[in-house]
VOBA-1610 file (N, C-alpha, C; in pm, whole numbers, padded with zeros to 5 digits, always signed):
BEGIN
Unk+02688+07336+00290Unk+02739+07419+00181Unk+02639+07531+00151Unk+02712+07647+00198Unk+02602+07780+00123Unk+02587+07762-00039Unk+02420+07802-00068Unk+02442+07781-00224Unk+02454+07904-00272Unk+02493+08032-00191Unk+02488+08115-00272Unk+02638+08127-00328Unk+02698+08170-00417Unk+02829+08108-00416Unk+02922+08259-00478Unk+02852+08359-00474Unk+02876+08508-00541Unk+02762+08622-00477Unk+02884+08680-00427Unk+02807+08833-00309Unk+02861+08972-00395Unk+02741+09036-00476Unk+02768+09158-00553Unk+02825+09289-00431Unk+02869+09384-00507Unk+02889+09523-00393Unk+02847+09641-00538Unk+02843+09765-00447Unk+02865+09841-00603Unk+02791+09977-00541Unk+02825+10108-00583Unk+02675+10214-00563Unk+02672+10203-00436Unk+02751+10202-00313Unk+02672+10227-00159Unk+02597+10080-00083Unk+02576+09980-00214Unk+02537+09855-00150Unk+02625+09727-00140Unk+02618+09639-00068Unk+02666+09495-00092Unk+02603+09400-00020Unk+02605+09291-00066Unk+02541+09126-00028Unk+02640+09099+00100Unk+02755+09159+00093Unk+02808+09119+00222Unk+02854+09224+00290Unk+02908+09176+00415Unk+02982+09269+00530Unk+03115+09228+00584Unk+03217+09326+00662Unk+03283+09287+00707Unk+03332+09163+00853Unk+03219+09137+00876Unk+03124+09017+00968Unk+03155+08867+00859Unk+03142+08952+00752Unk+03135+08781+00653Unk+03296+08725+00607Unk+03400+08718+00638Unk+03553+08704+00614Unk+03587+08556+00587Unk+03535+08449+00677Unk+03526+08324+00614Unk+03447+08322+00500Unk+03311+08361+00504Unk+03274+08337+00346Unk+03341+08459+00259Unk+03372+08527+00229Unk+03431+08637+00100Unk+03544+08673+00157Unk+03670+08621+00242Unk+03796+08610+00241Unk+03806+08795+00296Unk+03915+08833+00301Unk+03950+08965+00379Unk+03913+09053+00282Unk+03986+08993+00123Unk+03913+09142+00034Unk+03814+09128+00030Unk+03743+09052+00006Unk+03579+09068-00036Unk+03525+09136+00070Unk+03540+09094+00202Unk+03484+09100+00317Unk+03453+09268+00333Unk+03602+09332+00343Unk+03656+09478+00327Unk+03569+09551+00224Unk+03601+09489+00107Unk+03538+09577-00009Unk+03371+09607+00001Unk+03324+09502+00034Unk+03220+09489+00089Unk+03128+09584+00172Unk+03215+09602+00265Unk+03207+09683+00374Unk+03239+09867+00334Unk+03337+09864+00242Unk+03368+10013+00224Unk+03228+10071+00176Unk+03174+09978+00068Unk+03040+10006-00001Unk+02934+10042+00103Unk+02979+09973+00209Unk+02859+09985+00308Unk+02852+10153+00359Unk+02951+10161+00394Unk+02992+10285+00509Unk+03025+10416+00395Unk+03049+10389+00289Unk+03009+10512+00186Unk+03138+10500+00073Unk+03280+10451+00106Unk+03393+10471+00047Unk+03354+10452-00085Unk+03396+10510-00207Unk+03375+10482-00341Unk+03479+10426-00377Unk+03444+10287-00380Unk+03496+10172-00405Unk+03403+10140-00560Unk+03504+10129-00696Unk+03466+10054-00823Unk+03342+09930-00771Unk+03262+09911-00866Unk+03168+09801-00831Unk+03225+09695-00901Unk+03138+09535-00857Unk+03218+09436-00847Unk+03175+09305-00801Unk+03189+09207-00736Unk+03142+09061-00702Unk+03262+09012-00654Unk+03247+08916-00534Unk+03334+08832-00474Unk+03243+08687-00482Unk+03349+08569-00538Unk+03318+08469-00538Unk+03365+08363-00436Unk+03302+08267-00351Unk+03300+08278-00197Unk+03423+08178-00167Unk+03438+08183-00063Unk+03577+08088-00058Unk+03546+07927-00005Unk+03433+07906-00049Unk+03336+07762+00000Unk+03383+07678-00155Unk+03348+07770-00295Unk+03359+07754-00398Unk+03476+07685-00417Unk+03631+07724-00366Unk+03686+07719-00409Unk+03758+07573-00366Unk+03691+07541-00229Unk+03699+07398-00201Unk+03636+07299-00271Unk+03473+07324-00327Unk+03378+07294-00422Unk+03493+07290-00545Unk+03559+07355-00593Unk+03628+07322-00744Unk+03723+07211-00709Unk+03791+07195-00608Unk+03898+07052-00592Unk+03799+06947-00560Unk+03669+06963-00554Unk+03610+06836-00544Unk+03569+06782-00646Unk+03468+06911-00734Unk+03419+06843-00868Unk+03468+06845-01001Unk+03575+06992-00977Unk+03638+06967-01082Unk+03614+07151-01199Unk+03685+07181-01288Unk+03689+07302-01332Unk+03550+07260-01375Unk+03557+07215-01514Unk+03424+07238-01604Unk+03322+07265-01506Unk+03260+07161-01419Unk+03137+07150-01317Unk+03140+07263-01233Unk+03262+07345-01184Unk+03236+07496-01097Unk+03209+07581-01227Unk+03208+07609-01318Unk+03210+07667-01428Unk+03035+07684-01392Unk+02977+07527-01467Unk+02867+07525-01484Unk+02744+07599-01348Unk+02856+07548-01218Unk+02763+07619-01071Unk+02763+07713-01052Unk+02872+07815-01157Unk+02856+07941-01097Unk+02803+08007-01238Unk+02796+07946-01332Unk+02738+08012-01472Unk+02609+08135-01461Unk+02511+08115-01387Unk+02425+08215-01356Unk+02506+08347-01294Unk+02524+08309-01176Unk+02559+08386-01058Unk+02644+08475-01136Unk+02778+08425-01165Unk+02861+08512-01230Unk+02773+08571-01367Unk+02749+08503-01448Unk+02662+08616-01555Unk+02575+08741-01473Unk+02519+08693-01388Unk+02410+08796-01320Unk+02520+08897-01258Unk+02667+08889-01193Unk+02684+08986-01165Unk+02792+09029-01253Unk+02797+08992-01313Unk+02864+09095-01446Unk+02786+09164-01526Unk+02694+09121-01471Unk+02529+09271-01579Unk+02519+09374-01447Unk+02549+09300-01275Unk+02538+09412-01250Unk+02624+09478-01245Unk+02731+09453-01285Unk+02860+09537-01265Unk+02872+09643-01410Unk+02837+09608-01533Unk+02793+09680-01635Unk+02675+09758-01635Unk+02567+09708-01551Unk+02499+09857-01509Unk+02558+09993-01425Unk+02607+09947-01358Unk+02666+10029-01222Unk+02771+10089-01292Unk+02855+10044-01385Unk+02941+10125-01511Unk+02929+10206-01595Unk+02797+10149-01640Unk+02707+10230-01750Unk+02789+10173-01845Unk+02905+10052-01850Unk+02968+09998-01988Unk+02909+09845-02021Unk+02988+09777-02131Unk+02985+09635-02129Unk+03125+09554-02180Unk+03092+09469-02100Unk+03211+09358-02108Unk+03230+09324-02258Unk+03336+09325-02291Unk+03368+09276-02452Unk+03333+09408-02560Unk+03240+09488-02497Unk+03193+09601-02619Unk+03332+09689-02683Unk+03296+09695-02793Unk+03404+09784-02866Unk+03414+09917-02850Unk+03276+10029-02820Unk+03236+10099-02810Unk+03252+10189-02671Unk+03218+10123-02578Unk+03210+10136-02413Unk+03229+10021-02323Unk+03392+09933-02358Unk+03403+09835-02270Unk+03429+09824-02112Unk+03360+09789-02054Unk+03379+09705-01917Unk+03541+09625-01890Unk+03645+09676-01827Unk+03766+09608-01786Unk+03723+09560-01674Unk+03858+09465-01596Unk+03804+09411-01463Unk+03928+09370-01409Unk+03966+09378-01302Unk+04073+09306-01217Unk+04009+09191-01121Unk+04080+09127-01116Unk+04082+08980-01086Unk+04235+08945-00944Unk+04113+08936-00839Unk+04232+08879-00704Unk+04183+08819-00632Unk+04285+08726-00584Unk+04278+08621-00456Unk+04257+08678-00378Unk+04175+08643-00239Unk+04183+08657-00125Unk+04087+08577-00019Unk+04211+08527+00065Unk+04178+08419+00184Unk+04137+08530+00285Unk+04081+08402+00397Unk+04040+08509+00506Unk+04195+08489+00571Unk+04268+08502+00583Unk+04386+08524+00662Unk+04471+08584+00532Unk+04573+08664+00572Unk+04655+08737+00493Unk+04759+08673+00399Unk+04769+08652+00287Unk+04840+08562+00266Unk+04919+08627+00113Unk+05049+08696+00168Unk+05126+08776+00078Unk+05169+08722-00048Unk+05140+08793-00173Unk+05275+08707-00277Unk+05205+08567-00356Unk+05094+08547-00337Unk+05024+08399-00350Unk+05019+08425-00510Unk+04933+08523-00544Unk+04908+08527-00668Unk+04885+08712-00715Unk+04969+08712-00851Unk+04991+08867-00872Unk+04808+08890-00934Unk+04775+09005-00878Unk+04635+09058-00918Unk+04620+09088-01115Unk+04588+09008-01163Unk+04529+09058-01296Unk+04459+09194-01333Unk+04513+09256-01415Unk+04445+09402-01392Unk+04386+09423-01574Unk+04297+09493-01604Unk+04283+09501-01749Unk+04184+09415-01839Unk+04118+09310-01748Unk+04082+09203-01780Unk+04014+09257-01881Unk+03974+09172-02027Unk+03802+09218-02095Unk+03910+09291-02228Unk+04076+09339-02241Unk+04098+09345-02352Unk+04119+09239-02457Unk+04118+09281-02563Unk+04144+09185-02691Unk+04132+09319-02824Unk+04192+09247-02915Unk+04270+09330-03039Unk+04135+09412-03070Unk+04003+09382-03104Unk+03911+09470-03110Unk+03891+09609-03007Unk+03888+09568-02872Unk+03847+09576-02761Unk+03921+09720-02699Unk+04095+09703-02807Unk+04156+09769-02787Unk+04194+09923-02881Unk+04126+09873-02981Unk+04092+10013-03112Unk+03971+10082-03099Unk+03914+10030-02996Unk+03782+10092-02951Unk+03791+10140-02835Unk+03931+10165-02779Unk+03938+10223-02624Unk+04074+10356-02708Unk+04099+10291-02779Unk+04166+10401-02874Unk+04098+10535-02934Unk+03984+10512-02957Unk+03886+10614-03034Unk+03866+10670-02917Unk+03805+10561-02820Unk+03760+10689-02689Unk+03837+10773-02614Unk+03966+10718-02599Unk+04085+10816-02534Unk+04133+10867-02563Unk+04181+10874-02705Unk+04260+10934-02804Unk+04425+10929-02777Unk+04459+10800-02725Unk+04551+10750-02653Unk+04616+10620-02667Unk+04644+10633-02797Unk+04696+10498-02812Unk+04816+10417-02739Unk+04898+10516-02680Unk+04996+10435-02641Unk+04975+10403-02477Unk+04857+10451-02406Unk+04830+10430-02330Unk+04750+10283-02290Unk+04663+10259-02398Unk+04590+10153-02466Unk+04643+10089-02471Unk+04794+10069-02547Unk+04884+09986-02611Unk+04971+09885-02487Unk+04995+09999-02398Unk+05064+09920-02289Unk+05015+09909-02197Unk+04897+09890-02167Unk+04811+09843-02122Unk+04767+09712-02132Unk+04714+09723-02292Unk+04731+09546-02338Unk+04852+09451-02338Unk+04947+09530-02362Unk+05042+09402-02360Unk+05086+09397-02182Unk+05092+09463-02091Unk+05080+09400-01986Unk+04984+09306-01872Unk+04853+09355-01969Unk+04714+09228-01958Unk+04781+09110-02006Unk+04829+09111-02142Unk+04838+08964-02183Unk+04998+08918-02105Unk+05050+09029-02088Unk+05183+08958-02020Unk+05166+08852-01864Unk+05057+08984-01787Unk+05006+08879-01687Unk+04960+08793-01677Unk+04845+08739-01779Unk+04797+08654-01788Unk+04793+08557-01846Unk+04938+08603-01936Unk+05028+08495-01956Unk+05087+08369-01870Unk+05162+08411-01805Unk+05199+08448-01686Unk+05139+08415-01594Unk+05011+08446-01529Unk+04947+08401-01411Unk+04863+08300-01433Unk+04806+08295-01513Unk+04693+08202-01590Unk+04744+08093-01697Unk+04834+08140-01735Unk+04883+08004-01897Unk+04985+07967-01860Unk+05029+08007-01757Unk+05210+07940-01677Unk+05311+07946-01727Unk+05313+08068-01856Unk+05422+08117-01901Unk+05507+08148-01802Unk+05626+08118-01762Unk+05710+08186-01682Unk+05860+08124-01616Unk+05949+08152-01557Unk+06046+08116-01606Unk+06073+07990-01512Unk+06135+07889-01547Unk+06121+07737-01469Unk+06189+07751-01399Unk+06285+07833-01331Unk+06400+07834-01240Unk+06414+07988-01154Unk+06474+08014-01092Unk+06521+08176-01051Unk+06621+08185-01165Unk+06707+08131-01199Unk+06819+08138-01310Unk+06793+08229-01434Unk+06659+08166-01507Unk+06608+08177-01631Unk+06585+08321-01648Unk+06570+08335-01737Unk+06547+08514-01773Unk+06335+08438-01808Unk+06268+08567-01743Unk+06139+08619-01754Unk+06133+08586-01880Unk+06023+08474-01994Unk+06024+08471-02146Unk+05936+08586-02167Unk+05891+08682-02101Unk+05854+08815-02148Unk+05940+08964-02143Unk+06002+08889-02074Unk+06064+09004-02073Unk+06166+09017-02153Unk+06238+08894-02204Unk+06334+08807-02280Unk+06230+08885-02430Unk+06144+08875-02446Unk+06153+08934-02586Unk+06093+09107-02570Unk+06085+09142-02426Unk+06071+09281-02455Unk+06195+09371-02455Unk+06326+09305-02366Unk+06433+09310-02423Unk+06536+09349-02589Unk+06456+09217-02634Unk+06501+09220-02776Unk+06405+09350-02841Unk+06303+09369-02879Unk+06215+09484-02901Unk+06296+09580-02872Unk+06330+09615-02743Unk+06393+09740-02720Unk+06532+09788-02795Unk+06639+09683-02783Unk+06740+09639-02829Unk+06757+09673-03040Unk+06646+09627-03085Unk+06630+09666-03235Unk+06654+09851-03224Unk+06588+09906-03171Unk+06593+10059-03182Unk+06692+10108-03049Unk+06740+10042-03015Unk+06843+10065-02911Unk+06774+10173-02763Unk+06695+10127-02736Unk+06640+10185-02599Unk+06632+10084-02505Unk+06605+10184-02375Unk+06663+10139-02236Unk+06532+10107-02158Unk+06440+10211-02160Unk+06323+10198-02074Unk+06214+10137-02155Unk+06127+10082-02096Unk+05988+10007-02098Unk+05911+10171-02201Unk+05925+10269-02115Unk+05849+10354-02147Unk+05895+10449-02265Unk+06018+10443-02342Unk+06074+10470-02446Unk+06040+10408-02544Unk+05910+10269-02526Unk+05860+10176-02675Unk+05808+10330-02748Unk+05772+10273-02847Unk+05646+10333-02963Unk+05505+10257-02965Unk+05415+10315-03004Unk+05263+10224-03010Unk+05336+10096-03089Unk+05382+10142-03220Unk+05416+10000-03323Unk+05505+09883-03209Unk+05597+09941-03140Unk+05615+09811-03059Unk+05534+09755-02942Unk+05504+09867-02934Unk+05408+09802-02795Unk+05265+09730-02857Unk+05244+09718-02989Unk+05171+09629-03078Unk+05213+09544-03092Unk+05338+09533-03135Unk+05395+09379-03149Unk+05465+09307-03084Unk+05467+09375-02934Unk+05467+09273-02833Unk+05346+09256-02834Unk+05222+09266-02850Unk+05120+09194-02794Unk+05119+09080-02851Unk+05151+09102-03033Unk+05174+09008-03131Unk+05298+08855-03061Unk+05378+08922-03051Unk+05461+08839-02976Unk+05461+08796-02871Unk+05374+08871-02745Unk+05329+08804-02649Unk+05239+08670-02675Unk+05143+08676-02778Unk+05027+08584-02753Unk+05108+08440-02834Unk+05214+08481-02944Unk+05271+08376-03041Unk+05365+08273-02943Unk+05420+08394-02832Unk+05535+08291-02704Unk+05416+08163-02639Unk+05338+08220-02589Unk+05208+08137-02498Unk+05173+08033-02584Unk+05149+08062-02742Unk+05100+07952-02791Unk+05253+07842-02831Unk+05329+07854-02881Unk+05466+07826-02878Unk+05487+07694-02746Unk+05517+07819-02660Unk+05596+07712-02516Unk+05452+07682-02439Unk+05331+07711-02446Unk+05214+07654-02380Unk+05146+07535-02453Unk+05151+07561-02545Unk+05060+07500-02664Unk+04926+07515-02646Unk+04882+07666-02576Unk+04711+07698-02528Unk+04707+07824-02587Unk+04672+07862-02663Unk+04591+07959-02752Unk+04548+08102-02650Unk+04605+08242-02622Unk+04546+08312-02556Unk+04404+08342-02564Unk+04326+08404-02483Unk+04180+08404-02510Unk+04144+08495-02513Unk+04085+08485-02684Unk+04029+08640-02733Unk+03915+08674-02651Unk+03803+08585-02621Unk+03676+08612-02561Unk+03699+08676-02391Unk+03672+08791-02362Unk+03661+08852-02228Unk+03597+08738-02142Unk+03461+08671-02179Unk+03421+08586-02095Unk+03494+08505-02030Unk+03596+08375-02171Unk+03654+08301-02151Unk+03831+08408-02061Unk+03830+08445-02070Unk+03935+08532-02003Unk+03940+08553-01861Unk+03800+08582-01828Unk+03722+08550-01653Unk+03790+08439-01624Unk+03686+08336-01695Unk+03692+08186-01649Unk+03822+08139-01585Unk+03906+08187-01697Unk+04033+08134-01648Unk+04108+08192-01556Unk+04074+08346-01560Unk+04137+08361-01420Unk+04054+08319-01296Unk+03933+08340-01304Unk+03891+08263-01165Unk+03930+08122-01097Unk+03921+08050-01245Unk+03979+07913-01201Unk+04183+07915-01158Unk+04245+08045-01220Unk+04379+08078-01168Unk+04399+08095-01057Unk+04297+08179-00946Unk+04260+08178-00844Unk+04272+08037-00754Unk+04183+07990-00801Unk+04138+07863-00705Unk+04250+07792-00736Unk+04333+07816-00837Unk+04478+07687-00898Unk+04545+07742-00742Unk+04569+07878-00743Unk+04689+07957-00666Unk+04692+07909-00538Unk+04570+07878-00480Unk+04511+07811-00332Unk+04616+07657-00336Unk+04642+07566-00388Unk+04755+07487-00417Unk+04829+07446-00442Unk+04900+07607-00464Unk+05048+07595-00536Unk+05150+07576-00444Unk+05263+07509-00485Unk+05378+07492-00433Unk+05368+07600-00261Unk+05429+07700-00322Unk+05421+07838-00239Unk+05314+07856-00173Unk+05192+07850-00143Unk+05056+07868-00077Unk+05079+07753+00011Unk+05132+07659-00002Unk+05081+07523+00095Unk+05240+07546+00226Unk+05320+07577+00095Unk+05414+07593+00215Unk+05403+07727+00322Unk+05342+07810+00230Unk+05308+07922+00385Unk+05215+07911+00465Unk+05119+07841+00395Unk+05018+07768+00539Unk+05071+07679+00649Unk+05172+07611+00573Unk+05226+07500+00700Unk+05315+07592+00772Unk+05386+07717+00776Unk+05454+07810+00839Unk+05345+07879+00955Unk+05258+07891+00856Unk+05173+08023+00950Unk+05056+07914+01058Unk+05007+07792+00982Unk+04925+07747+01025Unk+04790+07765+01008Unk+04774+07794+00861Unk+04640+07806+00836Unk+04586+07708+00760Unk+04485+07638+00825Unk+04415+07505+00715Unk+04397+07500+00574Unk+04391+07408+00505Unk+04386+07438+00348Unk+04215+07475+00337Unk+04170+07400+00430Unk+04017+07410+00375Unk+03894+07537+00409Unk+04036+07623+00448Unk+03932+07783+00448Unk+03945+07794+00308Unk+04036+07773+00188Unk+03995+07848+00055Unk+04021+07984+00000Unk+03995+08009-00079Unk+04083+08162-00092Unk+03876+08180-00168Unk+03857+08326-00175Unk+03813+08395-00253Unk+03859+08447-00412Unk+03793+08450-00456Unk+03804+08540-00635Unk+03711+08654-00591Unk+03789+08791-00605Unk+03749+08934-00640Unk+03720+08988-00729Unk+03605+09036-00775Unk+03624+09048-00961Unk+03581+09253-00951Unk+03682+09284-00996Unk+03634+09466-00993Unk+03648+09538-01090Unk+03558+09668-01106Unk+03580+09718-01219Unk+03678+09755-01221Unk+03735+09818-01350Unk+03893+09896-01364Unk+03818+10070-01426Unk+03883+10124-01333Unk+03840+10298-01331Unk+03897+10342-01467
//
């Protein structure tokens, strides 16, 4: 078992190469590599796909605790290389969050994008842009995803109507509009309101205000996605072992 278990990139450098694909999966591997050869690629960290066999052995809390350094250390370097910080009100740090195996593996899990908002997080990206409704739907499609990808909001059947979309529907429906992009800030506020009240409702798990705790869980969403229904059955199609593992990508958001 490698102990290093997280390879930074960022600025022209990275811990890995495109040589490394079993350990940091195709994106990491790639991203990796663009840094190398000059592409301005957002800075960032890939967490290795050794790890993610390591979490079905010991368990969430205990990968938490093994990667507690590593990941802190490269989320300072990823807030240097930003010049922002994670959680700050002022100059926050966002982040997207994706799977990736070393073999191609379509559709597994939708990429988290936005990571690091919360109701503060988001009146302070307001001041700086002068853009609220840009802000606005922004957040509520953070929390819709990660609703969604991470809290397992979502609909139990093909049948079922989307429960997010099911009340962005109704939202629209009160003022009688058609498009997503016809909301107002005030609704696209209270879907967020109503996004986080559905999750706690039909989840009974509390969305997570803390950016940190927001990581966590998608990384560990990651490593869930490596054994879902859908992942095992396209490995037994394609023929790829379970015990290559997928990677976690963690990148800034421009």
């Amino acid at each position: 078992m490698n102990e290093k278990r997280v390879y930074t990139f960022g600025n022209g450098k990275a811990e890995g190469n495109a040589q490394m694909r079993e350990v940091l999966g195709g994106k990491g591997a790639n991203l990796a590599e663009m840094n190398l050869i000059g592409v301005p690629v957002p800075p960032g960290f890939t967490i290795t796909t050794d790890t993610c066999n390591e979490y079905y052995e010991v368990g969430e809390e205990k990968i938490k605790e093994l990667l507690q350094d590593e990941v802190m250390a490269a989320v300072a370097h990823t807030e240097a290389l930003m010049n922002s910080k994670f959680g700050s009100v002022e100059n926050p740090l966002l982040v997207s969050v994706r799977s990736g195996a070393r073999a191609s593996m379509p559709g597994m899990m939708d990429t988290i994008l936005n990571l690091g908002l919360n109701d503060e997080v988001a009146e302070g990206l307001v001041k700086k842009t002068g853009n609220p409704h840009f802000v606005y739907d922004s957040y509520r499609r953070f929390v819709q995803m990660y609703g969604d990808v991470v809290m397992g909001l979502k609909p139990v059947n093909k049948e079922d109507i989307d429960p997010f979309e099911a009340i962005i529907i109704d939202v629209k429906h009160q003022r009688n509009i058609i498009l997503d992009n016809e909301m107002n800030v005030d609704e696209l506020k209270s879907l967020v309101k109503l996004f986080k009240t559905a999750i706690k409702q039909q989840t009974g798990k509390i969305f997570p205000e803390n950016p940190m705790d927001q990581l966590w869980g998608a990384i560990c969403a990651v490593f869930d996605s490596w054994m879902n229904e859908r992942a095992i059955l396209y490995r037994k199609m394609e023929g790829i072992p379970a015990e290559w593992g997928t990677a976690v990508s963690v990148m800034a958001m421009v």
